[in-house]
C-alpha atoms as a printed R data frame, in Angstrom:
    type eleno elety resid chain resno        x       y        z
1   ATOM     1    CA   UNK     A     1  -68.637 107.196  -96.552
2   ATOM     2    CA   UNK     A     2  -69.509 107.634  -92.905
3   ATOM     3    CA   UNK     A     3  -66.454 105.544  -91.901
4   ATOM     4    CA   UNK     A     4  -64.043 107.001  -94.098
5   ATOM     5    CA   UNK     A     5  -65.692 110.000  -92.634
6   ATOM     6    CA   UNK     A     6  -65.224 109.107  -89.119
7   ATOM     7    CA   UNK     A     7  -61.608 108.142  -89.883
8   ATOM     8    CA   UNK     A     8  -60.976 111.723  -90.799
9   ATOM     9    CA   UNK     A     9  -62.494 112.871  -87.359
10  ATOM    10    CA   UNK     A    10  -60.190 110.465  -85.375
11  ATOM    11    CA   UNK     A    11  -56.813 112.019  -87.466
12  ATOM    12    CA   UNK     A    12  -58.232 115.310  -87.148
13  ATOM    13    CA   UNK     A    13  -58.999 115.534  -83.102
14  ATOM    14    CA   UNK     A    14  -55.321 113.338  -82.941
15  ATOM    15    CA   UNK     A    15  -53.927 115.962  -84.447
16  ATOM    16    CA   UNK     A    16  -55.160 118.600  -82.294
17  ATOM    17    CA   UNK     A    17  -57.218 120.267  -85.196
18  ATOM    18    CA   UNK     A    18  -61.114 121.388  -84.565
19  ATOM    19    CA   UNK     A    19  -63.258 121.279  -87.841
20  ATOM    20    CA   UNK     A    20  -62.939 125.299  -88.232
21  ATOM    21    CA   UNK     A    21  -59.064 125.320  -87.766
22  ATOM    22    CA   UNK     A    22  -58.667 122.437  -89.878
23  ATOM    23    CA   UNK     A    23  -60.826 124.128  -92.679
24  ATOM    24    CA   UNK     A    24  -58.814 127.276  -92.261
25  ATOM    25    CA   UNK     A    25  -55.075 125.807  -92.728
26  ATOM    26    CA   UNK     A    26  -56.191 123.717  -96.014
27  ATOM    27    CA   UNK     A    27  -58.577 126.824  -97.704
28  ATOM    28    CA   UNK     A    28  -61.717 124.629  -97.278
29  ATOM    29    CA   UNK     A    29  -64.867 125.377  -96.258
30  ATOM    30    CA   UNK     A    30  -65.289 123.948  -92.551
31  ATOM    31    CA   UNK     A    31  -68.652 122.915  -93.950
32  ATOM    32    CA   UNK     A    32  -67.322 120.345  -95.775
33  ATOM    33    CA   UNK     A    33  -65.317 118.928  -93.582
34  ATOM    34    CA   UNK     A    34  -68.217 118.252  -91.190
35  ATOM    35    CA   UNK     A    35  -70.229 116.706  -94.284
36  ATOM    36    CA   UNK     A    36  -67.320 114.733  -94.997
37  ATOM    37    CA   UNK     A    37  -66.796 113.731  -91.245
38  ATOM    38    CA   UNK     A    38  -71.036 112.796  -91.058
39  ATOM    39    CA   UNK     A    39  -70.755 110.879  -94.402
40  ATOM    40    CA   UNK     A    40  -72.995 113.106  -96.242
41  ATOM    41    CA   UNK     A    41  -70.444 113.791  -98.715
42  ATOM    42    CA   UNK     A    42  -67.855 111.497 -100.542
43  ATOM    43    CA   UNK     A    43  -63.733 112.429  -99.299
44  ATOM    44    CA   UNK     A    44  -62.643 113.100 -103.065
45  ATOM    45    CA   UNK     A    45  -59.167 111.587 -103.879
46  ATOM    46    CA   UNK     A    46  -57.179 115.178 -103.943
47  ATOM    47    CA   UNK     A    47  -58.540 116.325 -100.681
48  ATOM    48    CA   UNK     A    48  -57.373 112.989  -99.431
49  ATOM    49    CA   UNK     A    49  -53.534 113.112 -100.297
50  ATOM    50    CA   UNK     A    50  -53.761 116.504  -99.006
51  ATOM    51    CA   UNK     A    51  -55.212 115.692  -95.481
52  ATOM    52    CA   UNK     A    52  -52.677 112.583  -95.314
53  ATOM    53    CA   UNK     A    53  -49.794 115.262  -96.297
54  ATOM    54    CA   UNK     A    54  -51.112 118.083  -93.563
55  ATOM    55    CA   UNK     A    55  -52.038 115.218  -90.972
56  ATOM    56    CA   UNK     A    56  -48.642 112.931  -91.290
57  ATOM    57    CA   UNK     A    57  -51.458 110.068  -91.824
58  ATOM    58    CA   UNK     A    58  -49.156 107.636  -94.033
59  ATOM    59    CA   UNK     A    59  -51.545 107.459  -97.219
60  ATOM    60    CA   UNK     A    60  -54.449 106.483  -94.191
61  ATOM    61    CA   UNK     A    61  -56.889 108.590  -95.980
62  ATOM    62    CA   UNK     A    62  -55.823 108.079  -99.763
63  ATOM    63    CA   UNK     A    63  -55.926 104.044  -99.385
64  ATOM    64    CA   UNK     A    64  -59.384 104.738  -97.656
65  ATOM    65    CA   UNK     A    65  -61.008 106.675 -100.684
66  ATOM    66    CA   UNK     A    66  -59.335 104.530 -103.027
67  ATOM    67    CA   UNK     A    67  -60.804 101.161 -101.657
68  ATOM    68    CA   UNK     A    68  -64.638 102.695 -101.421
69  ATOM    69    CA   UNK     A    69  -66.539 100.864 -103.653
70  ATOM    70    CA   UNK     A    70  -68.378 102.566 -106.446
71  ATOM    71    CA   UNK     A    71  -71.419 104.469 -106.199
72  ATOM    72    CA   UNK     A    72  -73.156 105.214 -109.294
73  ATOM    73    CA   UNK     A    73  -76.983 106.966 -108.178
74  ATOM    74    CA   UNK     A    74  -75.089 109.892 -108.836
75  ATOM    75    CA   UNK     A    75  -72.888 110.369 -112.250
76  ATOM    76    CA   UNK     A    76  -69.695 111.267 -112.003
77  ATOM    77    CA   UNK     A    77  -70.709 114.113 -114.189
78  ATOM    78    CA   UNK     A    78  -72.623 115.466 -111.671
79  ATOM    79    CA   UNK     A    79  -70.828 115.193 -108.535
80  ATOM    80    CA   UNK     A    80  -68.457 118.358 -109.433
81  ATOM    81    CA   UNK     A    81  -72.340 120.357 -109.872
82  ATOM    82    CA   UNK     A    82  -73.189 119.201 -106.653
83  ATOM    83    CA   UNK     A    83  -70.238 120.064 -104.660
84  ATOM    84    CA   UNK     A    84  -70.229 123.713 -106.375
85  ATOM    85    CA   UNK     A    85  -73.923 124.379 -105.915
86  ATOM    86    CA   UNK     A    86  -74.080 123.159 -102.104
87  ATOM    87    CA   UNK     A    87  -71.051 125.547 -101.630
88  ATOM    88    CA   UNK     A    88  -72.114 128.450 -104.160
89  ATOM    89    CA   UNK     A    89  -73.466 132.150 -102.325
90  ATOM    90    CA   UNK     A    90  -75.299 132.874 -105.881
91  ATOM    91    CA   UNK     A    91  -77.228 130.650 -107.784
92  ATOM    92    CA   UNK     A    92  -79.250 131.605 -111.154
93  ATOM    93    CA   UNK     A    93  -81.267 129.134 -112.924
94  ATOM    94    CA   UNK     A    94  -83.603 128.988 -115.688
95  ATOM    95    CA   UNK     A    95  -85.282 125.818 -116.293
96  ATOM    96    CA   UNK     A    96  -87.954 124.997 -119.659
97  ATOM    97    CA   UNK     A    97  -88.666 122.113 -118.770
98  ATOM    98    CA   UNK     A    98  -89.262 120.448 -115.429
99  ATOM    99    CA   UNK     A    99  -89.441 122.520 -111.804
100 ATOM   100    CA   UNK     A   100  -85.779 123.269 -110.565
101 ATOM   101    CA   UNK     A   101  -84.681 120.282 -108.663
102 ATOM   102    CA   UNK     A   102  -84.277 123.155 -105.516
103 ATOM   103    CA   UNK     A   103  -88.166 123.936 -105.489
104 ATOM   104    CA   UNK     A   104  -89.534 120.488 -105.656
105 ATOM   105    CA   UNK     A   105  -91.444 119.016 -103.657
106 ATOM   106    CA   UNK     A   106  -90.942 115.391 -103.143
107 ATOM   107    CA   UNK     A   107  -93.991 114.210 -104.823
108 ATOM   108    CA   UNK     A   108  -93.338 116.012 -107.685
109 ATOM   109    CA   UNK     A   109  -89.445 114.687 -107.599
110 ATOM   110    CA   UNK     A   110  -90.872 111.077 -107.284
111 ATOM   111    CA   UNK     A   111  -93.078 111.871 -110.483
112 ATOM   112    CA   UNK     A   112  -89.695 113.657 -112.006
113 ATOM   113    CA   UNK     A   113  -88.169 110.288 -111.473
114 ATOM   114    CA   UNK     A   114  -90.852 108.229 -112.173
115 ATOM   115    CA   UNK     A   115  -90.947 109.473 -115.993
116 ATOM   116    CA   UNK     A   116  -87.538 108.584 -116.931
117 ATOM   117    CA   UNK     A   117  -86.968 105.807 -119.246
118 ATOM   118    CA   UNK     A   118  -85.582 103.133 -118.358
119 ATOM   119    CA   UNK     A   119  -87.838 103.012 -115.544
120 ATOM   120    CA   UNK     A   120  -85.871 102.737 -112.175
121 ATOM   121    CA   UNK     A   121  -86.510 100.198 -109.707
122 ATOM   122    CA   UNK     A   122  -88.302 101.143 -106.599
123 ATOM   123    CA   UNK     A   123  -85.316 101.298 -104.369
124 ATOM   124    CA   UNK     A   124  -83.640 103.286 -106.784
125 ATOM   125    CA   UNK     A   125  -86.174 105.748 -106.941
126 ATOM   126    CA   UNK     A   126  -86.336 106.557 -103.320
127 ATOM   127    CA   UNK     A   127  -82.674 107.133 -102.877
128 ATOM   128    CA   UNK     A   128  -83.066 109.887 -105.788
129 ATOM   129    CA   UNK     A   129  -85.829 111.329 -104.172
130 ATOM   130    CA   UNK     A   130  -84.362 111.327 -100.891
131 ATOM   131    CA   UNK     A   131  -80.860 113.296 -102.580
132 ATOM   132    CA   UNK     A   132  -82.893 115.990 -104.465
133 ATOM   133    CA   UNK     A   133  -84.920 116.624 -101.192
134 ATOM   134    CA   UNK     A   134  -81.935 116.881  -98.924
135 ATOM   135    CA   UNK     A   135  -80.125 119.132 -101.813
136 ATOM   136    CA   UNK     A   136  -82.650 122.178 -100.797
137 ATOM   137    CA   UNK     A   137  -81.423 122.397  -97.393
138 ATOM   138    CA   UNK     A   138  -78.912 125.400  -98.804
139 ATOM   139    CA   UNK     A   139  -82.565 127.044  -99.020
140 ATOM   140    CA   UNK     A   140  -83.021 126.987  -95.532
141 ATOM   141    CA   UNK     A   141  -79.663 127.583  -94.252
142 ATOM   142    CA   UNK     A   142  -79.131 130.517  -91.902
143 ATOM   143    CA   UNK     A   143  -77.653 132.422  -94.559
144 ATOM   144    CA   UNK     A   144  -78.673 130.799  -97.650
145 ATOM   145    CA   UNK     A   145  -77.399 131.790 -101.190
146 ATOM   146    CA   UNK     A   146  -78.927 134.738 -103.087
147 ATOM   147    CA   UNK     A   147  -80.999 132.570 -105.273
148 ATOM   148    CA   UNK     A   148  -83.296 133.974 -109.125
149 ATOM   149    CA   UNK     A   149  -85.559 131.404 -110.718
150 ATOM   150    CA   UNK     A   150  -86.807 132.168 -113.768
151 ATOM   151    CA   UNK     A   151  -89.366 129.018 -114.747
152 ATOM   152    CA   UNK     A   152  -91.067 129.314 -118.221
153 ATOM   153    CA   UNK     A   153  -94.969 128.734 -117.820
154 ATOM   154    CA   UNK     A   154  -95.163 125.373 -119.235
155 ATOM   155    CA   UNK     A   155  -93.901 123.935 -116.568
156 ATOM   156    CA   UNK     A   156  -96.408 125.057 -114.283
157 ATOM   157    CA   UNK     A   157  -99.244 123.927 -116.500
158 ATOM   158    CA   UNK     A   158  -97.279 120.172 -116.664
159 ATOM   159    CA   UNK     A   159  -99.221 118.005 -113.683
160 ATOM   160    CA   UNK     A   160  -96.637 115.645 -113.538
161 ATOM   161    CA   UNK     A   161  -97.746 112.672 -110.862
162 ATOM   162    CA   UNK     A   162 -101.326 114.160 -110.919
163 ATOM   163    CA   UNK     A   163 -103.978 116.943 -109.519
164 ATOM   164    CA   UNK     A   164 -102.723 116.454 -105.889
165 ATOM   165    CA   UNK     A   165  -99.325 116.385 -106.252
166 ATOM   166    CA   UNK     A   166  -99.673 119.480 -108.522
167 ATOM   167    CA   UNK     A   167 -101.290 121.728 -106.647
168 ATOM   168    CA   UNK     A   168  -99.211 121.016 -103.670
169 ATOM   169    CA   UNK     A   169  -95.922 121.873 -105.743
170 ATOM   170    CA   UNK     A   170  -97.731 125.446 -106.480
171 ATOM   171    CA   UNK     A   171  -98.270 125.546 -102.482
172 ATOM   172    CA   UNK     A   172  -94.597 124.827 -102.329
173 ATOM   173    CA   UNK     A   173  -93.889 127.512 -105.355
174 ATOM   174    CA   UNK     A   174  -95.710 130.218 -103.328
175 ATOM   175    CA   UNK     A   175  -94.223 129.533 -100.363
176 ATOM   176    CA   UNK     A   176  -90.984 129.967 -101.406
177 ATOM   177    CA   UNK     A   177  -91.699 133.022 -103.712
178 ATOM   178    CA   UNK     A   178  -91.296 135.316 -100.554
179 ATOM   179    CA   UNK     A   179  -88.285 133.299  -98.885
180 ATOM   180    CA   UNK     A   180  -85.629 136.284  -98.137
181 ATOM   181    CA   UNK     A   181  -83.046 136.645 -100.848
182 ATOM   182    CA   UNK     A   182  -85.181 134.083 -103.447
183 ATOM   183    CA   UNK     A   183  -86.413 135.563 -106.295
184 ATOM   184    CA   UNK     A   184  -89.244 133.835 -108.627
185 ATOM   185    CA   UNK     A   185  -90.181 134.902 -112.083
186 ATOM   186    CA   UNK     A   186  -92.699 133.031 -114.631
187 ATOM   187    CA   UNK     A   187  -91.086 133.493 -118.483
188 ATOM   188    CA   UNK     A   188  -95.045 133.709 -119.623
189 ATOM   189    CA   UNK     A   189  -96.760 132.476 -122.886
190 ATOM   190    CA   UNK     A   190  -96.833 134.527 -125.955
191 ATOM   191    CA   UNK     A   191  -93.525 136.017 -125.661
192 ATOM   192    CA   UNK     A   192  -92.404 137.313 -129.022
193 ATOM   193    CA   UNK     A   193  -88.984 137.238 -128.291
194 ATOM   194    CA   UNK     A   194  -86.942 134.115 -125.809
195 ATOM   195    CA   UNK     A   195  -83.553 134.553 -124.644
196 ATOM   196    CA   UNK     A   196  -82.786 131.092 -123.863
197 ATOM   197    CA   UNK     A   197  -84.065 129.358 -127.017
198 ATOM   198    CA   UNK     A   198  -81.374 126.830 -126.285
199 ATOM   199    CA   UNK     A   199  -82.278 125.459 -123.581
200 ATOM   200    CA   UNK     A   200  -82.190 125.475 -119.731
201 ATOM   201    CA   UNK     A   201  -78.504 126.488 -117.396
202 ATOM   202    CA   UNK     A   202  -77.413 127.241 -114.151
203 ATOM   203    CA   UNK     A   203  -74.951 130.142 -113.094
204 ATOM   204    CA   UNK     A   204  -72.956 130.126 -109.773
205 ATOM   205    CA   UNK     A   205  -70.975 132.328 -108.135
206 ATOM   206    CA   UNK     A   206  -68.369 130.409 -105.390
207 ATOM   207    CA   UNK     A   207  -67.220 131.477 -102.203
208 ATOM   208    CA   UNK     A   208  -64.453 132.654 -103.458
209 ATOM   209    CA   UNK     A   209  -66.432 134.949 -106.136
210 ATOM   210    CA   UNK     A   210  -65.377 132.462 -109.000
211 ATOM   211    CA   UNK     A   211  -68.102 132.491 -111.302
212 ATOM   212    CA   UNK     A   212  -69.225 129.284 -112.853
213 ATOM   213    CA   UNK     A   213  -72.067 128.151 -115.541
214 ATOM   214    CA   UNK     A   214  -74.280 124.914 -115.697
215 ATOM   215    CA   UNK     A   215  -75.407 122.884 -118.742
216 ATOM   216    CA   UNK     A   216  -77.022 119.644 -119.084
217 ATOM   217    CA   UNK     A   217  -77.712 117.195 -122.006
218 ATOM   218    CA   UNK     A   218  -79.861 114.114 -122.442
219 ATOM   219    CA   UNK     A   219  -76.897 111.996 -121.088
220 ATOM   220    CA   UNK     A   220  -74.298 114.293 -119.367
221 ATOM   221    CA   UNK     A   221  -73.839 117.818 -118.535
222 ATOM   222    CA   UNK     A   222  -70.742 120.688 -118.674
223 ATOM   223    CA   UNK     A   223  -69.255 122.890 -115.900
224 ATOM   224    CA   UNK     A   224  -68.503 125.952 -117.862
225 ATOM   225    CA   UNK     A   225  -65.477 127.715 -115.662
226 ATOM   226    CA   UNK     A   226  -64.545 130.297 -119.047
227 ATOM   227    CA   UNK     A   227  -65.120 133.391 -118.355
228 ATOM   228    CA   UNK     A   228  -66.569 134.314 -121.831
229 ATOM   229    CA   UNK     A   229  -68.798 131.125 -121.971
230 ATOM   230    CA   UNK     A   230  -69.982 132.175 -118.689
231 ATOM   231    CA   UNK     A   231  -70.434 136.009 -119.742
232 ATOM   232    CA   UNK     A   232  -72.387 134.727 -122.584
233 ATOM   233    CA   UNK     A   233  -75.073 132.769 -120.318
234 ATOM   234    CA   UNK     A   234  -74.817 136.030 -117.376
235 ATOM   235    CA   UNK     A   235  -76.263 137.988 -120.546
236 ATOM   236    CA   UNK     A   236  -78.924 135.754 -121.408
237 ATOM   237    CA   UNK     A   237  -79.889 135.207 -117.734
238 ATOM   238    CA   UNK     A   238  -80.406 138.935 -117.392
239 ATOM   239    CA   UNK     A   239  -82.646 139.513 -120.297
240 ATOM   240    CA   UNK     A   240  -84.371 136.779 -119.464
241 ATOM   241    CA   UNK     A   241  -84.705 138.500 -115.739
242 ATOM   242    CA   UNK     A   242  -86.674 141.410 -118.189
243 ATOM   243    CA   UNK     A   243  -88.393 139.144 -120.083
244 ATOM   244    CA   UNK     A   244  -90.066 137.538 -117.066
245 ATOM   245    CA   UNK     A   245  -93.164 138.171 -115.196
246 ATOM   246    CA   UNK     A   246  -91.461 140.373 -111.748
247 ATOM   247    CA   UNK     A   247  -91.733 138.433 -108.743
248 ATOM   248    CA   UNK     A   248  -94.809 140.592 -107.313
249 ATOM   249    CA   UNK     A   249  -97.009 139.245 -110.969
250 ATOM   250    CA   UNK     A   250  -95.424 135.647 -110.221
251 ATOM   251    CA   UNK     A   251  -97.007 135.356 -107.222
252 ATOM   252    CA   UNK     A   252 -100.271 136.703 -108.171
253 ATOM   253    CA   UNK     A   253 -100.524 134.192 -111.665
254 ATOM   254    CA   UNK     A   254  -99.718 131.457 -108.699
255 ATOM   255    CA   UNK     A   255 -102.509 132.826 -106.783
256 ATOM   256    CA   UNK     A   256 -104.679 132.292 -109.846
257 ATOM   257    CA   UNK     A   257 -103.480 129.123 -110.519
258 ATOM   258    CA   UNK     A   258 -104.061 127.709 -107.242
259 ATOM   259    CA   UNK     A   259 -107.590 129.253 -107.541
260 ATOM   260    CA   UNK     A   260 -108.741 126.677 -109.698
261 ATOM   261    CA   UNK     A   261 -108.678 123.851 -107.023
């Protein structure tokens, strides 16, 4: 990736183009071009034939991507998520089950990953770790997306990995409860009515306002681009949002929770 990605750079300075300008004439985010150009990302076969078309590069770029050799810690079923939610100015996620990938910690993400079955090698389990953790960077970004968690309460009464490594992930939880433009709700016990009974989702809104919904299964996942799928889950994601403890009563059932040390 990172020479494929410094291949690109050569072409692009040849050609006269900065990053920005080069982002501009294609409709890309100039974002990705520098992850492409710093091998954080993967140069994706259609961007490729269009950078060889733009550049005059004679299929450089295309006969580049198509001799990379195949990297499977991340699914192909995954990779179009990833690309949308590093790029999205919205995300909304409600999660039953586990912590959101973009709040763990990586303790908690080495326990995450530590649970699955088969059990992954060592090796393998680092380089997972290592992607989650470097996923929550859009967190910290100067402007970062407007981000709502809503996390039903069984997952914060889960110690996955242990006492330590749990109370540090509520450290991490309350942290980022007052992060500017993140909101955190708690779905609490006893509810006598659920409006995600069917599991957990993801919505995201693109740069370009496109709005897109998330779905995952034991063994795959969906990106839902319909607009009346993705109504559907925008309506359960907002009575959900009423369901929920507000953010102020999140924090303070954190507080109490990280009282018990």
């Amino acid at each position: 990736m990172k020479m494929v990605g410094a291949l690109l750079a050569v072409h692009r300075e040849a050609a006269g183009y900065t990053q920005r300008a080069l982002a501009q004439q294609l409709l890309i985010s100039e974002e990705l071009i520098a992850s492409i150009e710093q091998g954080r990302r993967p140069l994706k076969m259609d961007l490729a034939i269009q950078l060889d078309d733009f550049l005059g590069t004679n299929r450089t770029l295309q006969t580049a991507v198509e001799h990379m050799p195949e990297v499977d810690l991340v699914p192909r079923w995954a990779e179009e998520y990833l690309d949308c939610e590093r790029e999205a100015i919205a995300i909304s996620w409600y999660e039953g089950l586990v912590l959101p990938g973009l709040l763990q910690t990586d303790a908690y993400a080495r326990a995450v990953f530590r649970s699955r079955v088969p059990v992954l090698d060592q090796d393998e389990l680092e380089q997972f770790v290592a992607m989650r953790v470097e996923r929550q960077e859009i967190l910290h970004r100067r402007v970062p997306p407007t981000t709502s968690f809503v996390i039903w309460e069984a997952v914060l009464h889960d110690r996955l990995g242990g006492d330590e490594v749990y109370f540090e992930q509520l450290d991490r939880l309350r942290e980022y409860a007052v992060l500017p433009g993140l909101a955190l709700q708690i779905l609490p016990f006893g509810r006598t009515t659920h409006a995600a009974l069917d599991g957990p989702f993801v919505l995201l809104e693109t740069p370009e306002h496109q709005r897109l919904a998330y779905t995952e299964t034991q063994r795959g996942s969906q990106l839902i681009a319909d607009p009346d799928e993705v109504a559907i889950l925008t309506q359960k994601c907002a009575m959900l949002r009423t369901q929920a403890l507000n953010p102020e009563d999140t924090r303070d059932l954190l507080d109490r929770l990280l009282g018990e040390q």
